[in-house]
N, C-alpha and C positions, 0 to 999 in steps of 0.2 A: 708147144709154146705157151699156150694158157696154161698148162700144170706148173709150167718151171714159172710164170709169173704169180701163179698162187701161190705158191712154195718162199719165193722170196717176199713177201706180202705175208704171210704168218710168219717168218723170222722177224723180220723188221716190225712188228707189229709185238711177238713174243719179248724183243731185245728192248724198245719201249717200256715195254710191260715192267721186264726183270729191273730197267736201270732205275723206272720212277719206283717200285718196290723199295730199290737200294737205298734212296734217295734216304727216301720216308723211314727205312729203319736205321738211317746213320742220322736224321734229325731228330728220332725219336730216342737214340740213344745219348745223344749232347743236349736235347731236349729245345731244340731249335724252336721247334711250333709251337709246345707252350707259354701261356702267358705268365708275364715277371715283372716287375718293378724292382725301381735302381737305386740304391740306395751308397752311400758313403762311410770312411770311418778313417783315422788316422793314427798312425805309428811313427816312433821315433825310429824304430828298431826292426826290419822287418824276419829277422832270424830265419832265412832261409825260402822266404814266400815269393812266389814268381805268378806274373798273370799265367791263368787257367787254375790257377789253384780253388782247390774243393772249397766251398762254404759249405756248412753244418750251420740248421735252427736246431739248437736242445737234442742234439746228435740225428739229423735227420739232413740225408742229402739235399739240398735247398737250392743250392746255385753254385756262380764262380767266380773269382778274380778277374773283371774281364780289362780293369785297366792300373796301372800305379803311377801316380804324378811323381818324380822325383823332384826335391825339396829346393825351392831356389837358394838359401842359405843355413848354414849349422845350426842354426837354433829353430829352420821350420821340420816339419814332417813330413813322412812321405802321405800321400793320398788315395788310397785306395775305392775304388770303384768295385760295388758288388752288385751282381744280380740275383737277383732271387725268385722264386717259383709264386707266383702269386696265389694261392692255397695256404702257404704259410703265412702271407699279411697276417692274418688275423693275432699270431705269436708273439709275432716282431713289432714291439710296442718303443714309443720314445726314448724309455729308460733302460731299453735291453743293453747288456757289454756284451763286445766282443774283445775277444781274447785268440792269442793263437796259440794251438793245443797242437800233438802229435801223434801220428798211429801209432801204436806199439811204445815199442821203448826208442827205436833207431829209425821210424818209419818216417813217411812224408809229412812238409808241413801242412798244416789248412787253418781255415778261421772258424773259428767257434763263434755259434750267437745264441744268447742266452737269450731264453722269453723272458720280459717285463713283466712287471706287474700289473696287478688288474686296475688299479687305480690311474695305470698312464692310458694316453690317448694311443691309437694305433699310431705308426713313424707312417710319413707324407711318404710320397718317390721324390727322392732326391737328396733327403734328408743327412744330418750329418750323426751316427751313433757313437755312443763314446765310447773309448775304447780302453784297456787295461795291459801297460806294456809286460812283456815277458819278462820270465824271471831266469837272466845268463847264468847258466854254468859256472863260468869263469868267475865272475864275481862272486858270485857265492864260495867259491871254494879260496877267494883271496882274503873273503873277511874271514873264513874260518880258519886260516892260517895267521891271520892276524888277531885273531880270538884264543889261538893256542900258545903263540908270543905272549902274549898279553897274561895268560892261566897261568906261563910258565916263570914269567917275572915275578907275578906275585905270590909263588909257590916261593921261588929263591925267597924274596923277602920275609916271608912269614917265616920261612925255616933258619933265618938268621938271627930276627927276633927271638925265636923258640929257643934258640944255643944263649942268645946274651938272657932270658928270665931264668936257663936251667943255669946260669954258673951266677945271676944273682940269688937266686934259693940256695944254689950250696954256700953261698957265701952266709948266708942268714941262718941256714944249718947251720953249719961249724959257728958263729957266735954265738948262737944260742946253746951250745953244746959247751964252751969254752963258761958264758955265764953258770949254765946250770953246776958245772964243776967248780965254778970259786964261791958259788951260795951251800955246796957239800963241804970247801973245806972254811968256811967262815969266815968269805971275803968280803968286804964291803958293808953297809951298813944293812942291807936284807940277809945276807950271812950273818952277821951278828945279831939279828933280832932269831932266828935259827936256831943257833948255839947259845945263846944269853939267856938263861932259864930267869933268872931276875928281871929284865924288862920284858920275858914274856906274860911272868906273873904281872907286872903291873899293866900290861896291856891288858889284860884278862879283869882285872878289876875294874879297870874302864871301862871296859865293856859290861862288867858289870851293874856299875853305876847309870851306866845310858838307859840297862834295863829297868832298874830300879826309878829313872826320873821316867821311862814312857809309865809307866804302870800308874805313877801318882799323875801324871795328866790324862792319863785315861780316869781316874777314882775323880775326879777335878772335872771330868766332861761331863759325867756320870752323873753328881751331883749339877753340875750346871743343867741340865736335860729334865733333871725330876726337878728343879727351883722353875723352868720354866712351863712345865705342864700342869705344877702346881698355880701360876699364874692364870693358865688358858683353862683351867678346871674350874678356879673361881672367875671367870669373864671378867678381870679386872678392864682388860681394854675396853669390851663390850659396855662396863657401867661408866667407864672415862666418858667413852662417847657419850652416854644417854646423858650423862651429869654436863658434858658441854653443850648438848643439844638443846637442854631444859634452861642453861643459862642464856643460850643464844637468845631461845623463844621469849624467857622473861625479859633480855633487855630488849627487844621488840615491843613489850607489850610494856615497858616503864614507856618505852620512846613513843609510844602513839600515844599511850595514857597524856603524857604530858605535851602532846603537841592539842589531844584534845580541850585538857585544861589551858591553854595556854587562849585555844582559841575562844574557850568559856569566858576567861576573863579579857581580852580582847573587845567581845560581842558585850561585855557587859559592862565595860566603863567608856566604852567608844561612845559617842552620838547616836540618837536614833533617827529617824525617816526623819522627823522636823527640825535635825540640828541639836536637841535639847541633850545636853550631857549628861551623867550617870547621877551625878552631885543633886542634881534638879531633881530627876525622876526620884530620886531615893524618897526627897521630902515632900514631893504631892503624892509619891506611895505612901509614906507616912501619914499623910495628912486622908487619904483617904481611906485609911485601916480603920479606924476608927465610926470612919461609916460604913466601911463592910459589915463590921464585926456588928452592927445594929441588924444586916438584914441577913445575919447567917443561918441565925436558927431556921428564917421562914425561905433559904433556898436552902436546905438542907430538906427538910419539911417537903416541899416541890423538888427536891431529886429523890427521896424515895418513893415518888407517886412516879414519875419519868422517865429516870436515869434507871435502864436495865430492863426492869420489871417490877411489877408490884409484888406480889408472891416473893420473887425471891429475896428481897432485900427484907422483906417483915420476919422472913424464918428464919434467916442465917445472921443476921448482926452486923454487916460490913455495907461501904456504897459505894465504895472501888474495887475494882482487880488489884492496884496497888497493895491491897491489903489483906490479899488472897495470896495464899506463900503456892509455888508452883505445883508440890507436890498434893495438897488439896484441891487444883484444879483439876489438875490429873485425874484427880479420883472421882470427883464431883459425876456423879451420871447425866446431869445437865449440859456439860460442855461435852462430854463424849457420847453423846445421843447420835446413834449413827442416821437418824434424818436432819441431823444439821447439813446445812448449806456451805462446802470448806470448796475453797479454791489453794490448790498448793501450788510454793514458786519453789525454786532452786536459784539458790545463789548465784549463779552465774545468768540467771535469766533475768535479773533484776539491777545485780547491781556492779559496779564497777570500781576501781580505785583512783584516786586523783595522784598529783606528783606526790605528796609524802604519804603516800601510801594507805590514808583512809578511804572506807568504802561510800560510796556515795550511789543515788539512782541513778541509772543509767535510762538514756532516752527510751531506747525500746523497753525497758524497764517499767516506765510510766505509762506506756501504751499499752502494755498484757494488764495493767493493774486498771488504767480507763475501760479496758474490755469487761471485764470482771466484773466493775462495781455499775458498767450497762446493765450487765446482766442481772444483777441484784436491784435494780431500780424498783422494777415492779412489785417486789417483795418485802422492802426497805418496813419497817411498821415503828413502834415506840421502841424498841430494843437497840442497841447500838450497833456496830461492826466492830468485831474481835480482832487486832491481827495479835498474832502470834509467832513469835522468834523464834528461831533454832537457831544452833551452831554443832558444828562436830568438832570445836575447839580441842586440843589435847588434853586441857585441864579446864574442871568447873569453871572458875573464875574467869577464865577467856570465854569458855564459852556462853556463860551469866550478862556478860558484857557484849559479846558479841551480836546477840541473840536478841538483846535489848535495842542493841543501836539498830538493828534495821527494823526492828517492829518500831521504833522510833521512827526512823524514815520512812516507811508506807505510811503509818498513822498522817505525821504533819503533809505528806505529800495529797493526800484523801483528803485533809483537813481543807486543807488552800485550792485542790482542784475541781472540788464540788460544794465547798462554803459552808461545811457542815461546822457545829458548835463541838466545844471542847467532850461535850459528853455524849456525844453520837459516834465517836472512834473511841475505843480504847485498846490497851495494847498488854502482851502476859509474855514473856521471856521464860522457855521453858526450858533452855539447853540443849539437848539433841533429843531426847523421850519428847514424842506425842504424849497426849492422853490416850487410855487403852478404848479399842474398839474403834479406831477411825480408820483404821488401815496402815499405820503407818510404825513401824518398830523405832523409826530412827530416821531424824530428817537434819538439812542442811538447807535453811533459806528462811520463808515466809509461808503462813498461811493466815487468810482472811475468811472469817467465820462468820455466817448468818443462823441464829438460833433457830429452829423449828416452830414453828408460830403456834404448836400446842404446850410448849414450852415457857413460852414468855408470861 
């Protein structure tokens, strides 16, 4: 009795054994006890796909069809439910398609799912992927028949057009065949030019005359070409210009010349400081020449002992610069003693133009020139201050004038802002040449000159 209860005691225990075996390799083979996550997608069209259908990640068995919502109206989808193996999450990204693909040629259907990109986030459980409908058979082979309808009309067409240009070309043949044979037998007016030996002579001379009149307006260009290289060979234009440039600058310098005269005689018949008129002054200048002219010898007398230096005025004969021509100053080794004291301006550092266009001091002009004769104070002795004019005028005469008027204006502006006497400034208009050995080849402004005190 106990063998035959051990005996059914190992069946029933062996039959346990076998069924939960079975169990485990039919769950293992549907894949029951792995884990999955659920994911969604949606088709118009589901071509043949039934729940239990296969899912494929990137062709790799992954899961299945476990449900399909059919669509509550024509224009929704149906709804598919997928499971999937959760080992492949990592693949199955937001932006994966599914598509339904086919084993073989004729085989079962299933759903394809494409891996995403790296750039998308992994798809959540539940999520909806999107999907890419199938591409029917049937339509495909209805547009292709509608594509061969279509090839085959416009084949008829072309080849209808092609018969009506072949029989307008024979048409254009045969007239042009029909012309070419009435111009053989000397129909029409190009048939008669043809056969017309006379007017084709005179065509021919026509034509020779055309050649004959190009030939003479070429000999005519020819001569025009050398009349004007002979012009640009002598620079006529070239001295046009310089002849209108020289005339511009002359009436420039009539028109300041006489705006300066203008203002000369202005300043000299107008009123002075006290009201007294020109009429006045003339006759107590008169009236007082005659007592100049008593004490002139003996301030003449006391300007060559004063005015300059002594030495110099005893050897050379003169008591002014005025009466020193420029090119003897030039040359003089006294004014070009390179330990003379020169301070040099540039025209633009000095001076300025008013509205009609004379130059006048400019303020900061008067300020380099107060610096200057600071700096000359200490040294100041019986000798005067030189200035000295330039100009780089384009011609002597401007620049003679030019070169004077601002050694003019430094002079009386020195004159009145340090209360010096007439013969403590004076003033030498050299043109644009310094004298040699001061440094300077060529200047454009003012220079103010202290002699070297072994000099004086």
């Amino acid at each position: 009795m106990q063998n035959r209860n051990l005996t059914v005691g190992i069946f029933l225990v062996a039959g346990v054994a076998l069924f939960t075996l079975s169990l485990f390799l039919i769950g293992s083979q549907h894949k029951v006890f792995a884990r999955h996550f659920e994911v969604y997608t949606e088709f118009a069209n589901l071509d043949g796909l039934t729940k239990g259908g296969k899912v494929k990640v990137a062709g790799f068995d992954g899961g299945e069809i476990v449900d399909i919502a059919v669509p509550g109206s024509p224009t929704a989808k149906f709804r598919l439910k997928l499971r999937i193996e959760e080992r492949l999450h990592p693949v199955v990204r937001a932006d994966s398609m599914v598509t339904i693909a086919t084993e073989g040629v004729v085989g079962d259907k299933f759903l394809f799912i494409h891996t995403g990109s790296a750039q998308a986030a992994e798809t959540s459980s539940g999520a909806t992927l999107p999907s890419k409908e199938p591409l029917n058979l049937a339509d495909l082979m209805e547009k292709s028949a509608g594509l061969l309808n279509d090839a085959g009309g416009t084949m008829k067409t072309a080849g209808q057009k092609l018969n009506e240009t072949l029989d307008t070309a024979t048409t254009t043949i045969r007239n042009a065949n029909d012309l070419i044979v009435g111009l053989k037998q000397g129909k029409g007016t190009a048939g008669m030019l043809l056969h017309d030996e006379t007017t084709a002579t005179r065509i021919r001379q026509s034509i020779e005359n055309v050649h004959q009149a190009t030939a003479s307006l070429n000999q005519t260009a020819r001569r025009a070409d050398d009349l004007v290289s002979d012009l640009q060979s002598r620079q006529l234009g070239q001295k046009a210009e310089e002849t209108l440039s020289n005339a511009r600058s002359a009436t420039q310098n009539i028109k300041a010349t006489s705006q300066r005269i203008r203002q000369t005689v202005d300043d000299a018949t107008g009123p002075d400081d006290q009201g007294v008129d020109t009429a006045t002054n003339i006759r107590q200048s008169v009236s007082n020449l005659n007592q100049a002219t008593e004490n002139m010898s003996e301030d003449m007398e006391a300007l060559k002992h004063n005015f300059f230096f002594r030495g110099f005025f005893k050897h050379r004969g003169y008591y002014s610069l005025s009466h020193l021509p420029p090119d003897e100053y030039r040359r003089d080794k006294l004014f070009s003693d390179s330990r003379n004291h020169r301070d040099w301006f540039e025209t633009d550092d000095l001076f300025t133009s008013d509205r009609s266009g004379l130059e006048t001091l400019s303020r900061s002009g008067g300020a380099r020139i107060d610096d200057a004769i600071d700096r000359l104070s200490d040294s100041l002795g019986p000798a005067p201050l030189i200035v000295e004019g330039y100009s780089t005028a384009q011609n002597s005469p401007e620049q003679l004038a030019d070169s004077r008027n601002r050694a003019m204006l430094v002079r009386d502006y020195i004159r009145r802002r340090f209360h010096l006497d007439a013969q403590d400034v004076v003033i030498q208009s050299l043109g644009d040449r310094p004298p040699a050995g001061v440094g300077k080849d060529r200047w454009n402004g003012v220079c103010i000159v202290l002699l070297h005190s072994n000099s004086r």
